[in-house]
FIVEXKOL-369285 format. One record per residue (C-alpha): residue number from 1; residue in one letter; x, y negated, z negated. Coordinates in steps of 0.05 Angstrom, whole numbers, always signed. Each point is the difference from the previous one (the first is absolute). Example, Ala and Ser with C-alpha at 12.3 -4.5 7.8 and 13.67 -1.06 7.14 Angstrom:
% FIVEXKOL-369285
    k  r      c1      c2      c3
    1  A    +246     +90    -156
    2  S     +27     -69     +13
END
This chain:
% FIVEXKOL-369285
    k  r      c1      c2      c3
    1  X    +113     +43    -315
    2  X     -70     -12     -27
    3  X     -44     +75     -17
    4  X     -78      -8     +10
    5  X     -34     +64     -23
    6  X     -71      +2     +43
    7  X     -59     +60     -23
    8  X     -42     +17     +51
    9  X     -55     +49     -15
   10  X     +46     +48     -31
   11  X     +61      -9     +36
   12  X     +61     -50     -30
   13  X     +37     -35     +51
   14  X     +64     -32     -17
   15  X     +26     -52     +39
   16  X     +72     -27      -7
   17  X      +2     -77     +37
   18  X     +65     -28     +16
   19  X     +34     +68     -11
   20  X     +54     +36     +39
   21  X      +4     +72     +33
   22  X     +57     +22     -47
   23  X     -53      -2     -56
   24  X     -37     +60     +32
   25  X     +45     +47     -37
   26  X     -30     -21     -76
   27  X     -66     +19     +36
   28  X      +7     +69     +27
   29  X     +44     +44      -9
   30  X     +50     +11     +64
   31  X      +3     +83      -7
   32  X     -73      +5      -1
   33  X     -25     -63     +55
   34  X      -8      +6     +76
   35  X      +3     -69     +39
   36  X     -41      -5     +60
   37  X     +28     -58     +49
   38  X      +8     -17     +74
   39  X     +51      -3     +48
   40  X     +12     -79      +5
   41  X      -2      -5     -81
   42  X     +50     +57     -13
   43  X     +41     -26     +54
   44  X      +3     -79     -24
   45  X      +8     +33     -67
   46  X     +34     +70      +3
   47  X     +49     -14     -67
   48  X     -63     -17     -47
   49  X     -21     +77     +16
   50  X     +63     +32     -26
   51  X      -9     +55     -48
   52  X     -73      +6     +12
   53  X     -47     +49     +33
   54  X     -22     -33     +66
   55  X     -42     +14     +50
   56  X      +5     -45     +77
   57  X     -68      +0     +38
   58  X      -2     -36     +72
   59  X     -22     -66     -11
   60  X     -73     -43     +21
   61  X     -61      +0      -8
   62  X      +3     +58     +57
   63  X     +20     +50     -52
   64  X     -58     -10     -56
   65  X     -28     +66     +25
   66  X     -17     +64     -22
   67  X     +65     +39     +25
   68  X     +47     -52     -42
   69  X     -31     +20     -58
   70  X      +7     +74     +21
   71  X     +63     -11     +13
   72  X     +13     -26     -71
   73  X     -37     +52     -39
   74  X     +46     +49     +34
   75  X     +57     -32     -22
   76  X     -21      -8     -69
   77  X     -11     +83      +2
   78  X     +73      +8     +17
   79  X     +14     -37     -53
   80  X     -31     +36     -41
   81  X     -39     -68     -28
   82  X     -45     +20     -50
   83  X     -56     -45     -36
   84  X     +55     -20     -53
   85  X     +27     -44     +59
   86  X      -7     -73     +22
   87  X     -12     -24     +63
   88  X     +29     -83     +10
   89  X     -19     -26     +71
   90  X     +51     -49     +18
   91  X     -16     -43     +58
   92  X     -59     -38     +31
   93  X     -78      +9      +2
   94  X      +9     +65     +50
   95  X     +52     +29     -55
   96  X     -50      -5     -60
   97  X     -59     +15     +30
   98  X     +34     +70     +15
   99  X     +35      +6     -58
  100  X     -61     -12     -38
  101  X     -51     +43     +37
  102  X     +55     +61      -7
  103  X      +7      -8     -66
  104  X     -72      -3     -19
  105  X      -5     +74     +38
  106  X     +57     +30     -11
  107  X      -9     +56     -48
  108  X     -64     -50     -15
  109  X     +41     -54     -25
  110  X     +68     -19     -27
  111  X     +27     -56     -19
  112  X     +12     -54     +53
  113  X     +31     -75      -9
  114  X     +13     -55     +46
  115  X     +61     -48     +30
  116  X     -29     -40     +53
  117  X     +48     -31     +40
  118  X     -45     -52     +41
  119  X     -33     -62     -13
  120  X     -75     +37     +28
  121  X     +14     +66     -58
  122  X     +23     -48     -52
  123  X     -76     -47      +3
  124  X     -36     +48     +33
  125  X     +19     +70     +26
  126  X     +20     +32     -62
  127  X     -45     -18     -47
  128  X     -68     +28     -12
  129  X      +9     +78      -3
  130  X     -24      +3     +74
  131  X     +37     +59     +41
  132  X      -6     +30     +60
  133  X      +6      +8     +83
  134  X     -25     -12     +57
  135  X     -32     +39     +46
  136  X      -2     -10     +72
  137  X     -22     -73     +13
  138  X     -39      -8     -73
  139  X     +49     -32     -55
  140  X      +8     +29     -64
  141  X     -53     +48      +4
  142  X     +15     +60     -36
  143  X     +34     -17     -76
  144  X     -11     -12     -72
  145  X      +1     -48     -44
  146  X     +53      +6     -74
  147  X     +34     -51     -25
  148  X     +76      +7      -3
  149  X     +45     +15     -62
  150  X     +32     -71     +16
  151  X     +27     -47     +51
  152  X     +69     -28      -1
  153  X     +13     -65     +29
  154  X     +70     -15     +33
  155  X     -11     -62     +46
  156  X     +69     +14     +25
  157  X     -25     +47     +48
  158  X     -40     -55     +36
  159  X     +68     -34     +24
  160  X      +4     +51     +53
  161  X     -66      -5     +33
  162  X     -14     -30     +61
  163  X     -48     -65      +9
  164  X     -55     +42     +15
  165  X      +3     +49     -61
  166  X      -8     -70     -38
  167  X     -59     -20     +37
  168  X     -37     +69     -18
  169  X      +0     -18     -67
  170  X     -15     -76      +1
  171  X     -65     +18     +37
  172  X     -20     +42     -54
  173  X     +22     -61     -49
  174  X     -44     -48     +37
  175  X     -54     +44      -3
  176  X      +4      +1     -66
  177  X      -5     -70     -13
  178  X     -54      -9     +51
  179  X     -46     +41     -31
  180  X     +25      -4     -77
  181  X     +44     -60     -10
  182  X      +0     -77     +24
  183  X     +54     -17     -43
  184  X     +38     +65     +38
  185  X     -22     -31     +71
  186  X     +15     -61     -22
  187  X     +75     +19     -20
  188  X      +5     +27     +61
  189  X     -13     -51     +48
  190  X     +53     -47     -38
  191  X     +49     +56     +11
  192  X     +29     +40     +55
  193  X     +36     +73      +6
  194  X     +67     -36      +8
  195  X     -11     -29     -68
  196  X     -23     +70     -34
  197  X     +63     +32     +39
  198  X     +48     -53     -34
  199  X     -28      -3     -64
  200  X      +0     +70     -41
  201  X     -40     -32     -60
  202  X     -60     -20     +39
  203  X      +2     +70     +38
  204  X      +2     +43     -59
  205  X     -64     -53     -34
  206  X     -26      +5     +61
  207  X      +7     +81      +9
  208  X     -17      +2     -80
  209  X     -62     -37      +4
  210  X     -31     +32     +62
  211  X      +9     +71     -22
  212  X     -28     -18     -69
  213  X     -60     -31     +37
  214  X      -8     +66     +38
  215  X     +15     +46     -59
  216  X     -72     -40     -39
  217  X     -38     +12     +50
  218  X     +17     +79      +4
  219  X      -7      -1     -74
  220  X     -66     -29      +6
  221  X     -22     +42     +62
  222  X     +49     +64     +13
  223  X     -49     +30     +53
  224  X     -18     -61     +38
  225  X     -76      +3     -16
  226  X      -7     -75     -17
  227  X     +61     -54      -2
  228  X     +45     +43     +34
  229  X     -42     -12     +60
  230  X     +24     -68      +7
  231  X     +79     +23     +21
  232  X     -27     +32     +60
  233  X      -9     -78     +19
  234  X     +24      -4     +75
  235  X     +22     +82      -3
  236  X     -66     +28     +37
  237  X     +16     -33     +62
  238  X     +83      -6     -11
  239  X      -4     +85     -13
  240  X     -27      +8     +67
  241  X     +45     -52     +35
  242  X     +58     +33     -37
  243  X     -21     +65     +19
  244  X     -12     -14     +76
  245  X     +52     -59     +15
  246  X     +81      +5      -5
  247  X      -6     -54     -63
  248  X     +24      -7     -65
  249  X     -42     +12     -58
  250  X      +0     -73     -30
  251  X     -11     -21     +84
  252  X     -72     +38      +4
  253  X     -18     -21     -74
  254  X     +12     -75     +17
  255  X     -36     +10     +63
  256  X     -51     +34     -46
  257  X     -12     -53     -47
  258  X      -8     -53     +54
  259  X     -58     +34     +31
  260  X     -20     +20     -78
  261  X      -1     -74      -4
  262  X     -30     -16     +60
  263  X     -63     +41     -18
  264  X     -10     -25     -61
  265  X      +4     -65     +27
  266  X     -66     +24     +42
  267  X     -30     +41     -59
  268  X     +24     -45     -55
  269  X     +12     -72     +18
  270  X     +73     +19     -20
  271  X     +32     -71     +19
  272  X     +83     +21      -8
  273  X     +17     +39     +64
  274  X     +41     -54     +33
  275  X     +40      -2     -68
  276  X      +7     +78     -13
  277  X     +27      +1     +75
  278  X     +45     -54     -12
  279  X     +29     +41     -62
  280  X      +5     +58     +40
  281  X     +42     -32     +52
  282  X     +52     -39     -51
  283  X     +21     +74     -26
  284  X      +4     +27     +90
  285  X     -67     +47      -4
  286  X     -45      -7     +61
  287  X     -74     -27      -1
  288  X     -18     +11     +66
  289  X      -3     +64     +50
  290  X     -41     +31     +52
  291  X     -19     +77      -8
  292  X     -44     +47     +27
  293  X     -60      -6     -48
  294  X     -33     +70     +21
  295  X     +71     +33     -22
  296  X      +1     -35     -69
  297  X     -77     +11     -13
  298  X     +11     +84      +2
  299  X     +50      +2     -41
  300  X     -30     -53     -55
  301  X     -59     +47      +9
  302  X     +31     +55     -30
  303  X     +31     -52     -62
  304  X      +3     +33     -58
  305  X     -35     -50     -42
  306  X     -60      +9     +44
  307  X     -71     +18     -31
  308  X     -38     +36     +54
  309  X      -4     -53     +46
  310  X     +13     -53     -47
  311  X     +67     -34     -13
  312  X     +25     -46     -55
  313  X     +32     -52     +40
  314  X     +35     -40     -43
  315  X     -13     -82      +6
  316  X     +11     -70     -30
  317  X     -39     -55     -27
  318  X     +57     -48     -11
  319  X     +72      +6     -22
  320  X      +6     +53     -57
  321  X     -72     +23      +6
  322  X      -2     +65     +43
  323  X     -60     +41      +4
  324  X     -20     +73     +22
  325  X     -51      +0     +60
  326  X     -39     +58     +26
  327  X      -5      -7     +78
  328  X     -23     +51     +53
  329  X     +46     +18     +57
  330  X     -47     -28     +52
  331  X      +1     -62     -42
  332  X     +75      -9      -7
  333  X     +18     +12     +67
  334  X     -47     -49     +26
  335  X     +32     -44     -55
  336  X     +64     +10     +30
  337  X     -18      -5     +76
  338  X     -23     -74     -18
  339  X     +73     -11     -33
  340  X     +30     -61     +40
END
């Protein structure tokens, strides 16, 4: 197990690499901790929950509403959870987006921490202090932002996921490396997600070294005013796919960061979209589609990272070089309609 302590503002996050779920106990205590998971994680899992407070929600992305987390806050009330309590979200980006946004409210805060049990919450997901839901066809807009207590990283929980769960979080890996790391891209175009599926020491380096990249860039800019921008690369357009199509997550982000790419190949003389496509396809994403364009321009109208009719659309210069953007709508849906 390696321990990284990470300050943020004035919040401590603790993350425990290469760890295992058993270790949860020296964290919290079990008589005073509620565990929020899902349905398919309690049921691949049901003997790690023994002996602890647990609370089932449906599972998907369906069920990041409002009435989940009603649903939850009534259950804590039976309980008779008071602010003494902790909340640990075990499960995947849906689980500790909820679990965080509940605990950030719930008698105005208690303490919340973090197992993520896919590849997308261990890089991505649940790191950052971003909670909340959605509402209606807009993704994530109501929430808060505070950093978890700590995360807790068991990599044995990935062995049950399907294909596609892995592909959620290797398009959030890529885009990492796309807009932060040529050495990253470049690691990842010698490998494949057969080799990072065989060989636990590269995953966990891998996991380790992606989350740490994330965690910097919170540290330096918690409420996304400057370099946090640049992780909304490929997420304006892949929100809106997501939010419209029947795709995964880490499907509309790829097919995000191609047209991302394909922009700024317009706008910036950006001369690697053949490669980032190529990358994209090794690890199973999609880079191509056809969608309704008047569909995804409403709801990237009402993005929450709009400034009055402004957005930060999020581009590259070259490999590793990302920069923020500010396009009209008028001018990024005629950027779009001229998309091959």
């Amino acid at each position: 197990m390696k321990q990284k302590k990470i300050r943020i503002a004035a919040a401590t996050t603790t993350c425990y690499f290469a760890c295992r779920f058993s270790y949860l106990k020296k964290l919290v205590p079990i008589d005073r901790t509620v565990i929020v998971t899902d349905q398919h994680v309690y049921q691949s899992h049901a003997s790690l929950f023994k002996g602890w407070n647990t609370i089932v929600l449906k599972a998907g992305e369906a069920y990041k509403i409002q009435p989940t987390v009603d649903a939850v806050i009534e259950q804590l009330v039976n309980m008779k959870a008071d602010r003494h309590m902790w909340l640990v979200g075990v499960g995947g980006g849906v689980i500790t987006d909820l679990t965080g946004y509940i605990g950030s409210i719930y008698m105005r805060g208690i303490n919340v921490g973090f197992v993520p049990t896919t590849l997308l919450a261990m890089v991505d997901a649940a790191i950052g202090g971003k909670n909340g839901v959605d509402h209606l066809t807009y993704k994530n807009l109501v929430g808060t932002i505070r950093q978890p207590s700590f995360l807790l990283y068991d990599t044995s929980f990935l062995k049950t996921l399907p294909d596609s769960e892995w592909k959620n979080g290797l398009a959030e890996i890529i885009k990492h490396a796309v807009c932060f790391k040529p050495a990253l891209f470049r690691e990842l175009e010698k490998n494949n997600l057969g080799f990072y599926r065989r060989n636990k020491r590269a995953l966990n380096r891998l996991i380790e070294k992606n989350a740490l990249l994330k965690f910097n860039i919170v540290q330096e800019d918690e409420t996304e005013q400057g370099l946090r921008r640049l992780l909304n690369f490929g997420h304006t357009l892949g929100h809106a796919i997501e939010m419209i199509y029947t795709v995964s997550h880490g499907e509309a982000i790829s097919l995000g960061m191609v047209a991302a790419a394909r922009l700024s190949a317009q706008l910036n003389g950006f001369k690697a979209t053949v490669r980032l496509q190529q990358l994209l396809a090794k690890y199973g994403l999609p880079t191509q589609a056809t969608f309704d364009l008047d569909k995804l321009m409403r709801v990237m109208e009402m993005d929450k990272k709009k400034t009055g009719k402004l957005v930060h659309y999020i581009l590259l210069e070259q490999i590793g070089r990302a920069q923020p953007q500010l396009l009209s709508f008028p001018v990024i849906r005629n950027l779009l309609n001229q998309l091959p």
